[in-house]
N, C-alpha and C positions, 0 to 999 in steps of 0.2 A: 452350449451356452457357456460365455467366459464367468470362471469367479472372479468378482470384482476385489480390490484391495482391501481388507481390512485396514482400522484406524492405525492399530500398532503396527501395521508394515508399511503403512505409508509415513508417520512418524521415524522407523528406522532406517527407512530410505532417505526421507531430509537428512537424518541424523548422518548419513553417510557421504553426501552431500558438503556436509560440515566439516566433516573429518578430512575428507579430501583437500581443503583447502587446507586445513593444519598441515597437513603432507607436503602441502606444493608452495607452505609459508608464503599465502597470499593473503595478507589482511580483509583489503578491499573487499574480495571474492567471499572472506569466511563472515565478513558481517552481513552481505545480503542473503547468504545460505542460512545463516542461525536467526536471522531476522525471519525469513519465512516460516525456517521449523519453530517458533515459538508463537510465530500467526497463527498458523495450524495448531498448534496446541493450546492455545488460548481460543479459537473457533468450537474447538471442539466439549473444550468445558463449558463454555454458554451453550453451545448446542444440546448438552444432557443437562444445563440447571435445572432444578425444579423444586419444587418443595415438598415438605411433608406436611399429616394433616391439619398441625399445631400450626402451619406457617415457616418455620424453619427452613433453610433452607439444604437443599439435597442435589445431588448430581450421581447421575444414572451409572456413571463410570465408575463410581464406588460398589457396584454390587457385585457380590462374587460369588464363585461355586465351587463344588467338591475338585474339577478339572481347572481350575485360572480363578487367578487373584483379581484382585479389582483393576480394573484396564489402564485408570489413571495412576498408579502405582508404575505399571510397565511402562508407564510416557518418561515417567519420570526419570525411569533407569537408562535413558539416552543420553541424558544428559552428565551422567557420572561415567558412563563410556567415554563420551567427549573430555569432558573434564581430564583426565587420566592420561589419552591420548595429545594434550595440551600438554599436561606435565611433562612428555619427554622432548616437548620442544620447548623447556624453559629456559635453559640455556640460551638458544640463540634467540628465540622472540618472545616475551612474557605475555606479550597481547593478548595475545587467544588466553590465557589462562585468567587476566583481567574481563575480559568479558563475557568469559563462561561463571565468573565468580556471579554477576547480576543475573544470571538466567533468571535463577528464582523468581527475580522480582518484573523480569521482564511477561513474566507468566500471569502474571495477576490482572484482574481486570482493571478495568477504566474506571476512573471515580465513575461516571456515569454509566456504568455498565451493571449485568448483574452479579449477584452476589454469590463465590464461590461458597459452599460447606464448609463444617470445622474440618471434618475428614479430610476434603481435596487440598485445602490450608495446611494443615499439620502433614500431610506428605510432602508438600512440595517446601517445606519447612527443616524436614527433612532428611532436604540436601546437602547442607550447607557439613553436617558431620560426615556424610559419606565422601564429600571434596578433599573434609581433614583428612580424612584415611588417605585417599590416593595422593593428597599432597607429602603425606608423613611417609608412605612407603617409597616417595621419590629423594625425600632428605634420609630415610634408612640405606636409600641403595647407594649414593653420593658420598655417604657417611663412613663407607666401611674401605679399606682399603686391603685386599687382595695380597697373602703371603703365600706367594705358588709352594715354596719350598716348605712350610706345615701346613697345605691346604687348610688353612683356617682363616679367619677375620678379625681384625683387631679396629677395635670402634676409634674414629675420627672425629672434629667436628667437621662443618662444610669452610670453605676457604676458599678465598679468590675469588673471581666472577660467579660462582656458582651460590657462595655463600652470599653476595650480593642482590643474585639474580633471586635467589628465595627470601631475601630482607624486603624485597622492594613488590613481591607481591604478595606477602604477609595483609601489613595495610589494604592492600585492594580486600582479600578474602574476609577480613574483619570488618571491615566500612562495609561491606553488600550485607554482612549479616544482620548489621545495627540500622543498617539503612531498609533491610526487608522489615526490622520491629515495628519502625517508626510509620509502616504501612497498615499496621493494625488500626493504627488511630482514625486512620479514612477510609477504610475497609471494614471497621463496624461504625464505623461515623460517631465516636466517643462527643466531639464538640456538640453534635446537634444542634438543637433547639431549645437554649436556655432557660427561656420561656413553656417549652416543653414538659409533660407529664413525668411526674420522677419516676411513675411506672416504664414508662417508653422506656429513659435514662437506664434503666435500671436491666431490661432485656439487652438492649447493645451491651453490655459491660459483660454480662452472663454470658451471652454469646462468642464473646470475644477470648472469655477466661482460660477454655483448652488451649486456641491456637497459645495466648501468650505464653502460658502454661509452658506446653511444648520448646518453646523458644529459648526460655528461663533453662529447661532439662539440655537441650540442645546444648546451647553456650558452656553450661559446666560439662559436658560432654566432651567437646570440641579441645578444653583442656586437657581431659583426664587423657585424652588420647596423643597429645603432645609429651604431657608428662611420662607417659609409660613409656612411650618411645625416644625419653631420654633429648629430647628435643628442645635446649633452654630458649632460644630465641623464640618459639613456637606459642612456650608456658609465659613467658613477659606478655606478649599480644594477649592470647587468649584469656590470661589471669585479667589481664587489663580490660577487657573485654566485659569478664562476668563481673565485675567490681564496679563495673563505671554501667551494667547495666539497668540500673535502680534510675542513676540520672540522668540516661537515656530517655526516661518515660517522664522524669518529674518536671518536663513542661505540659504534660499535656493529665498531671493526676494533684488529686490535693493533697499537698504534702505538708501544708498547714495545719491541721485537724488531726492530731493522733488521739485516739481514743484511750481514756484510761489504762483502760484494762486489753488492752492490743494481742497481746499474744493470746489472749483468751478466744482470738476472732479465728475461726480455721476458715480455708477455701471452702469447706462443706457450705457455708454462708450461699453459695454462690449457686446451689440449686433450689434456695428457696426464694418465693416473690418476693414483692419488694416490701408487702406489708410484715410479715414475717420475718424478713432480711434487716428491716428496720427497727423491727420491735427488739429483736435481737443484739442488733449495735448499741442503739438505745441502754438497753442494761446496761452493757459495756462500758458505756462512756462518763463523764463529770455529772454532776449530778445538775452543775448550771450550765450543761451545754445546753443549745438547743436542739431539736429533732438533726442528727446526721444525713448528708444528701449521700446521693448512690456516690456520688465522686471518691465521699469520704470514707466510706465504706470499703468501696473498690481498692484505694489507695491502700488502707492500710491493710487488707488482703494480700496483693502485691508485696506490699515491703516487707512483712512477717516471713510471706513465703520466699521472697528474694534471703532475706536471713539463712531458712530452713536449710536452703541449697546452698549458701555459701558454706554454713558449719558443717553439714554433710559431706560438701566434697573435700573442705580440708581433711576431716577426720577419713574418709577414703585414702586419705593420700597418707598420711601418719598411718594408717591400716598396713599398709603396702611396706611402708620401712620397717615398722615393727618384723613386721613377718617376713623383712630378705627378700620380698617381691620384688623389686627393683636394687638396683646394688650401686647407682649415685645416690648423692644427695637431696635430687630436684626436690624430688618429692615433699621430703623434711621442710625443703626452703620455701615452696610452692604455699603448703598447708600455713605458714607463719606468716606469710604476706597476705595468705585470702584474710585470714583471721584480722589481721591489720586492717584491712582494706587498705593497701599498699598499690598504687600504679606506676607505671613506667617511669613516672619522674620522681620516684622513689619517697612523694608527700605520703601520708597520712589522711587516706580520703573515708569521712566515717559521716554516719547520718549526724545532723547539725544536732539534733536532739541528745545525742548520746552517746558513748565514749565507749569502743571493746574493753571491759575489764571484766574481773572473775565472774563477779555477779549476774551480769547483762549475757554472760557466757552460759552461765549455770541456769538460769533459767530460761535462757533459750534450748536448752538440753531440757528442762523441763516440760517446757511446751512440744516439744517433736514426740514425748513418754504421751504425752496425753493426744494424739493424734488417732488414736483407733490399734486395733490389734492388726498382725504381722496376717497378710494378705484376708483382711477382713473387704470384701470387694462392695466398691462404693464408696471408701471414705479416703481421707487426706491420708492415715496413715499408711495406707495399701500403696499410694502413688508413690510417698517417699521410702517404701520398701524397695519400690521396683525403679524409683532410682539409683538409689544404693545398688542394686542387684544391675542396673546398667554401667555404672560406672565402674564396675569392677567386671561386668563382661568379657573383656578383651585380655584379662589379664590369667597369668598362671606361675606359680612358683617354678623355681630351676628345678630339674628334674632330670632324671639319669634317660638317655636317649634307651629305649627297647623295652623300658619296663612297666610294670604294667605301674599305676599309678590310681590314685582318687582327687578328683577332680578340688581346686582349691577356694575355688570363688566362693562369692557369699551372695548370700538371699536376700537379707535385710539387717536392720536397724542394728537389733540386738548381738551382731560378730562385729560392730564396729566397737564394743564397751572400752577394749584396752584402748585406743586412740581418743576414745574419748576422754577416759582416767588420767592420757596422757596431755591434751589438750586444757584441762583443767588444773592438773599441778603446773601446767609451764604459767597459766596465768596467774595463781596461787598468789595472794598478796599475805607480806610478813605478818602486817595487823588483823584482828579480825574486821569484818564488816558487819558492824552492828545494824545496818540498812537490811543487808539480806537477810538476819532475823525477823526484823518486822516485813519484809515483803513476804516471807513465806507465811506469817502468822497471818498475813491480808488475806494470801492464796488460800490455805487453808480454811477461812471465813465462810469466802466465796464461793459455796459449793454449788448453787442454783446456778452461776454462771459457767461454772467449769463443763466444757464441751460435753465430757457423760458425767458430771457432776461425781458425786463421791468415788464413782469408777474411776475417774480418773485422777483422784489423789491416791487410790490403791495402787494406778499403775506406776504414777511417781513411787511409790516407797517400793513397787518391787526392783522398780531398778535404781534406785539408791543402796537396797539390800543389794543385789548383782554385782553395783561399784566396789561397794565396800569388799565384797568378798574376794574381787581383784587384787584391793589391796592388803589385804589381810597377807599377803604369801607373793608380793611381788618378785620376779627371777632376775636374774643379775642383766638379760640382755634387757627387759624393760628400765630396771634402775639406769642405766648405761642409756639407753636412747632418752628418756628423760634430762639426764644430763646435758644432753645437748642441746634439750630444749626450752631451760630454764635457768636462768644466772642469778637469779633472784634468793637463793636456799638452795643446801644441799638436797639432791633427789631423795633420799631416803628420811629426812624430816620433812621434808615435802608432803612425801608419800603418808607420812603421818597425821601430818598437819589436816591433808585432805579428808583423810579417814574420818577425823574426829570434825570436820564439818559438818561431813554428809553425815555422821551420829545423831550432832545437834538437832539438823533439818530433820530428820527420821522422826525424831523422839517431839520434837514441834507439831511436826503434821500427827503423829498417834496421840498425844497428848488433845489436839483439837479435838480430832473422832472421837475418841474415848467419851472425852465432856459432852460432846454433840448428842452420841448415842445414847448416855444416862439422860441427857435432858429431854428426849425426842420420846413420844407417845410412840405406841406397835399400831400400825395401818391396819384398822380393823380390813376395813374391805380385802389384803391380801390373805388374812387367814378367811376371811369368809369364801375364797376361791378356793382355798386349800379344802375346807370343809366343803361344797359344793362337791368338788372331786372325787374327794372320802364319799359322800352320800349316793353318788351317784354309785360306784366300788360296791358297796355297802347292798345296795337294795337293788341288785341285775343279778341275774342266774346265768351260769351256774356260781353257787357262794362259794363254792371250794372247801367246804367243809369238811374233813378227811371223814374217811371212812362211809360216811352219808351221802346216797342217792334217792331220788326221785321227791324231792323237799319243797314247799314251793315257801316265797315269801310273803307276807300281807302286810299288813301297814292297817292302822288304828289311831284312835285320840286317846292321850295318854290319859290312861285310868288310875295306877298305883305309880306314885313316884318312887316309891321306893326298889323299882327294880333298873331305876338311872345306873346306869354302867359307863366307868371315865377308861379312857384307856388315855393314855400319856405316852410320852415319845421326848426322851429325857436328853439336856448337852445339846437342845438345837440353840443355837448361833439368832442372837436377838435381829444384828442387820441385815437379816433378808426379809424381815417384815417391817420395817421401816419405810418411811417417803421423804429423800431416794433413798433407793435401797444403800445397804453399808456394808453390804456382804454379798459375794457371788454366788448367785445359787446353783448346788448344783446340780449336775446333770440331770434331770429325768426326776429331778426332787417329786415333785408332783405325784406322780404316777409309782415310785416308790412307798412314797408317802401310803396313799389310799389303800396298795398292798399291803404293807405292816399293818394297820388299824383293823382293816379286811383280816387279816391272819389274828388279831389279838381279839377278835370280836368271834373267831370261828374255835377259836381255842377256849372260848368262855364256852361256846355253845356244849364241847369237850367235856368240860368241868361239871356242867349241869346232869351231861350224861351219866360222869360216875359215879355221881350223890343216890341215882334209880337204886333200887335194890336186885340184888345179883345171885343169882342158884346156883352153890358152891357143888362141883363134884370132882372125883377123882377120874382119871385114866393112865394108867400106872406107864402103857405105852408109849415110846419116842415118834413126833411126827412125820414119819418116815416111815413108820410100820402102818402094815396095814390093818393090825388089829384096832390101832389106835383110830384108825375112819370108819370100822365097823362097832367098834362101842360108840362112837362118836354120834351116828346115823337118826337113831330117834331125836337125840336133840337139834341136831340139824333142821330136823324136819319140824321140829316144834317151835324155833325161832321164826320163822316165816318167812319171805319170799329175799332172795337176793343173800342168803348166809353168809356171814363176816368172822373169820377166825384172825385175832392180834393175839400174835406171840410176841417172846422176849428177844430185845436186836442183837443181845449179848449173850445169847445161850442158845435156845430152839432155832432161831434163824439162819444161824451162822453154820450149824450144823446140818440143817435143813438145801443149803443153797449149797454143802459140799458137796452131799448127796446128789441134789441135782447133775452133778457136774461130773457123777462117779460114774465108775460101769455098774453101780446096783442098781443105778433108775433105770437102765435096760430089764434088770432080771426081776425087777416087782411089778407086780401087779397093777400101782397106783395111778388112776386117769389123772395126770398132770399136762395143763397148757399153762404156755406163756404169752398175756394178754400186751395190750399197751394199754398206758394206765398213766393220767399225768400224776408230777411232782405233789401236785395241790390235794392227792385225792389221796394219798398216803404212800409210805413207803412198799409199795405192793412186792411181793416174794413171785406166787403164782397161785393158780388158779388148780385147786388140788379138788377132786371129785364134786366137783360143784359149788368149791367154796374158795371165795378171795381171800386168801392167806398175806397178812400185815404184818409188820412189825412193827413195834414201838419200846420206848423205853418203860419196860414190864420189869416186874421180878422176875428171876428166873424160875422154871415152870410153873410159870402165871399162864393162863391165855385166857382170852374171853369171847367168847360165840355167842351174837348179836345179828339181828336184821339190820342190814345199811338203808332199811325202809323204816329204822325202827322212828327216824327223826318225818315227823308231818308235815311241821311247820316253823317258821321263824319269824316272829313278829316283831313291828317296831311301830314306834310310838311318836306322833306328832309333839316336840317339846319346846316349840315356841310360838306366838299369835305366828308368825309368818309361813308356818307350816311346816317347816326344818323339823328333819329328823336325828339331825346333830344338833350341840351346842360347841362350838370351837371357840377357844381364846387361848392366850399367849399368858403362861405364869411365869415370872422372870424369877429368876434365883439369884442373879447378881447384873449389874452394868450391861454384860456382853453375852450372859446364855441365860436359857429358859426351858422350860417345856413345853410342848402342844399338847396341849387336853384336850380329848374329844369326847363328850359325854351324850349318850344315847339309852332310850329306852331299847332292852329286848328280853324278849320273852318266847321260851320252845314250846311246841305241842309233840308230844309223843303218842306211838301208837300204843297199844294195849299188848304187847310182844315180852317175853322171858328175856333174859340176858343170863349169860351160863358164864360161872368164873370155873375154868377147870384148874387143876391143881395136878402136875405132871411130876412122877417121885423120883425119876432118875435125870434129871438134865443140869447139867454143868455148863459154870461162863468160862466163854473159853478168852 
């Protein structure tokens, strides 16, 4: 029996098909060959569409396993083969590299056809950066010209036919890219049905949001990898590209309707329905708009986020120079025109609404701080970590050839701060801007609106505290690269000037909290979790009670109040029991928490014990002899079942456990094991002739011999109509701290057993 073809080899065989015609530079021949191999591959993705059980749609070729990737992925990489092998015929024929540039779009379905995934979209989406790569390593190979005589390379630009033949297909590869965007629009059918459900409306935009997503990362992409490779004809296009992509879209989004409060809107919007999606803009918006449509919504999602990516990728690019990553200029020049929104014809192309200056800069730096934490997965600020961390993928500091090295790239957000620091003094205006006072005093207001509300004015002050600390001790190569990028003030009044900005804002935004938090009542319900947790702690076995086993708990209606016992838990921090909170809480608070209370509730238990009355005697013996366990013997035996000997930690013990450790514990007689024993249960030494030997902070030759049975019982007492056996509330000692008080009845039962205080005449603290 023959094996028949799989899909990816017959794919690779069109694909070969294709290439052959770029070999034998026949046009004709190579359009009927790539016209079939993208039949076929357009066949083949309707042939696996399908959905999922929401309705979404899915395609079979996206599934993969531990041995092979997703199948439509490998379709895709034929066409980047092609591609590449096109670039070394660009010289004599550009064709084939113009019409490998549309593959992409040639791949997508029919209006009337069905409806590819975001998956299979966002691959074949893609492509268009992996084309820059092979197009940039064919202008790198072009570029360098060949010193036989110091086998080395000394970098060129492109010139002559060559430097022609790559101007002229520039344009093509830019037009395919902006021409696959504008397929979004009828590929999730944004016009629809006017007349249509704003819920429908409101699903197509959702669905839509990855791929454009994608596209948006893609395009600033497509630059960064021009710029790195020192490519300035490459960085005009593609800068031109990601600046003029806003107005690509704004025939077909409302760019009418900006929402008040805009940068308040994050992409996260865009996984929730539309009633929730709405009710959300809503806040956001004038107070006499009316209800915002999904258009409005969607729009201005887009354009905050088209911001987010421009200001990121300049400051990636100011990254790079700071740090000698690149050794022209581009870079510098690149980040000052995105910031501009500067295009090929050298205008000033900027949203009609609003003009780049400091303010509109700075709090667009704002808005990216309140995005979510550094790879918090699922939210906007995780995406533009891992754009950041793409757009600086490709890249690596000079480096001595043989040695070993640590890698230079970046992760995210927070390694771009000096570019940022820097991007903010070049904008730096001489006068203050009394505006940006009252917009932050606004921001600051607006805590219910702000994405994680008062978390997220925390995150702004931590990194306005970050900036500041930048500048506090700026180095002569930052003052010097600032210089270059500001004519407006000397860099280093600059650099002051900014400082005592970001001071103002700082002391603005704590100033607001501060008032916030004096004014704002303590969230009973969060301390009633707290106490829930305590209670629960409180009233399970084992109680951890040192020294004491086999104890059980009961529970009662409180009889005598007066055996109410507070324990308090002093310097806690008032905004973590607030609505929102105002303070981060931390780690494990909870469960720490009910430990301590649990320990101060079992150290009372302690206190109760020493108050019993105690049968003083002597034994004149060191715990270590064995005379001292044969006088010991009757009492032992009198205390009752489970004998408990506590010596001193500073005297008997220390000498006791040297002993241990000595060659006399071989040559004595004394029956010593070494048990396991938790922390909770006491400082245990060992297990000497049948007795668990403790220590504690005693006098020295103190000890006391006691039953660990001698404890019965531990009661507590119902202490409100509800049935709690706590009372918990917050007593505040000033604006920002308090204490937790946690008040509970309890009450011990003991057995009927001696307790022996021995009194030892020779023991020393050592």
């Amino acid at each position: 029996m023959f094996d028949l073809p799989r899909p990816e080899q017959i794919i690779e065989e069109l694909a070969d098909k294709v290439g052959v015609q770029i070999d034998r530079d026949a046009p004709v021949a190579f359009d009927s060959a790539l016209r079939e191999m993208t039949r076929y591959h357009r066949f083949l993705l309707h042939l696996g569409a399908s959905k999922t059980t929401d309705g979404s749609p899915f395609n079979l070729a996206e599934i993969a396993g531990d041995a092979w990737s997703p199948p439509h992925q490998e379709w895709n990489k034929q066409y980047i083969r092609l591609f590449e092998r096109a670039a070394n015929k660009l010289e004599d024929n550009d064709y084939y590299i113009r019409s490998l540039s549309y593959a992409p779009s040639r791949i997508l379905p029919r209006r009337d056809g069905q409806k590819f995934s975001q998956n299979t979209l966002i691959s074949i989406a893609d492509m268009f950066p992996a084309f820059v790569h092979r197009l940039e390593a064919w202008v790198t190979k072009h570029s360098l010209q060949t010193i036989s005589s110091l086998s080395s390379s000394v970098g060129r630009g492109l010139s002559g036919s060559t430097a022609k033949s790559y101007e002229s297909v520039l344009p093509v590869l830019v037009g395919s890219s902006e021409s696959w965007l504008h397929s979004i629009v009828w590929l999730f059918d944004w016009e629809g049905d006017p007349a249509g459900e704003k819920s429908d409306t409101w699903v197509r935009y959702k669905e839509s949001w990855p791929v454009l997503w994608r596209h948006l990362q893609n395009t600033a992409y497509c630059l960064a990898v021009a710029v790195w490779n020192d490519d300035r004809l490459g960085a005009d296009y593609f800068r031109d590209a990601l600046v003029k992509w806003r107005q690509e879209l704004s025939y077909n989004l409302d760019s009418r309707s900006e929402l008040r409060w805009h940068r308040l809107l994050l992409p996260d919007v865009m996984t929730l329905n539309w009633v929730d999606a709405s009710k959300k803009a809503a806040a956001l918006g004038y107070e006499y708009d009316p209800e915002p449509s999904p258009a409005t919504v969607f729009s201005n999602v887009v354009h905050q986020s088209y911001d987010d990516v421009l200001n990121l990728t300049a400051a990636t690019f100011l990254f790079w120079s700071i740090n000698k990553k690149v050794k022209s200029d581009l870079a510098t020049q690149t980040a000052q025109l995105l910031l501009e929104r500067k295009v090929l014809d050298g205008e000033a192309m900027r949203p009609s609404y609003r003009e780049v200056n400091f303010r509109h800069l700075l709090l667009d730096v704002l808005r990216i701080e309140m995005a979510g934490y550094r790879f918090q997965d699922g939210t906007y600020g995780a995406e533009l970590d891992k754009l950041v961390s793409r757009l600086d993928s490709m890249t690596e500091r000079t480096v001595v050839s043989g040695r070993v090295f640590t890698p230079s790239t970046i992760h995210g957000r927070e390694e771009l701060r000096p570019a940022i620091v820097a991007m903010l003094v070049a904008w730096l205006p001489q006068e203050p801007d009394a505006v940006l006072g009252e917009s932050i005093n606004a921001l600051a207001s607006k805590v219910a609106l702000l994405p994680d509300e008062d978390g997220s004015l925390r995150s702004i002050l931590h990194e306005i505290k970050n900036l500041r600390t930048l500048l506090e001790s700026p180095n002569d190569n930052f003052i010097n690269f600032v210089a270059n990028l500001t004519t407006k003030q000397s860099p280093a009044s600059a650099v002051i000037h900014l400082a005592e900005e970001l001071k103002k804002i700082e002391q603005l935004i704590s100033e607001a909290r501060a008032q916030r938090l004096k004014s704002i009542a303590v969230d009973q319900s969060k301390i009633n979790i707290l106490r829930d947790n305590v209670e629960s702690k409180l009233l399970q076995l084992p109680a951890n009670i040192q020294f004491f086993s086999k104890f059980t708990i009961d529970t009662e209606t409180l009889l005598n109040p007066d055996n109410i016992f507070t324990a308090r838990l002093d310097n806690v921090k008032k905004g973590q029991f607030v609505t929102p909170a105002m303070e981060q809480e931390s780690i494990n608070f909870g469960n720490v928490l009910s430990s301590n209370v649990s320990s101060i509730a079992a150290n009372r238990i302690w206190r109760l014990f020493t108050m019993r009355p105690r049968i003083s005697i002597e034994i004149s013996e060191n715990l270590e002899d064995k005379a001292f366990w044969q006088k010991a013997v009757p009492y032992i035996a009198e205390v009752g079942p489970n004998p408990v000997l506590i010596v001193s930690i500073a005297a008997e013990a220390k000498s006791f456990q040297r002993f241990m450790y000595s060659d006399a514990k071989g040559r004595s007689e004394l029956r010593i094991e070494r048990q396991q024993k938790t922390s909770a249960e006491g400082h245990f030494i060992a297990n000497v002739e049948g007795v668990d030997v403790f220590c504690a902070n005693f006098e020295a030759g103190v000890a006391w011999l006691f039953s660990s049975e001698a404890l019965r019982c531990v009661t507590y007492a119902e202490v409100d109509e509800s049935k709690h056996f706590i009372e918990a509330s917050f007593e505040e000692d000033d604006s920002k701290n308090g204490s937790l008080a946690f008040s509970f009845y309890q009450r011990a039962e003991w057995a009927d057993l001696p307790i022996f205080e021995i009194k030892m005449n020779n023991s020393v603290i050592e």
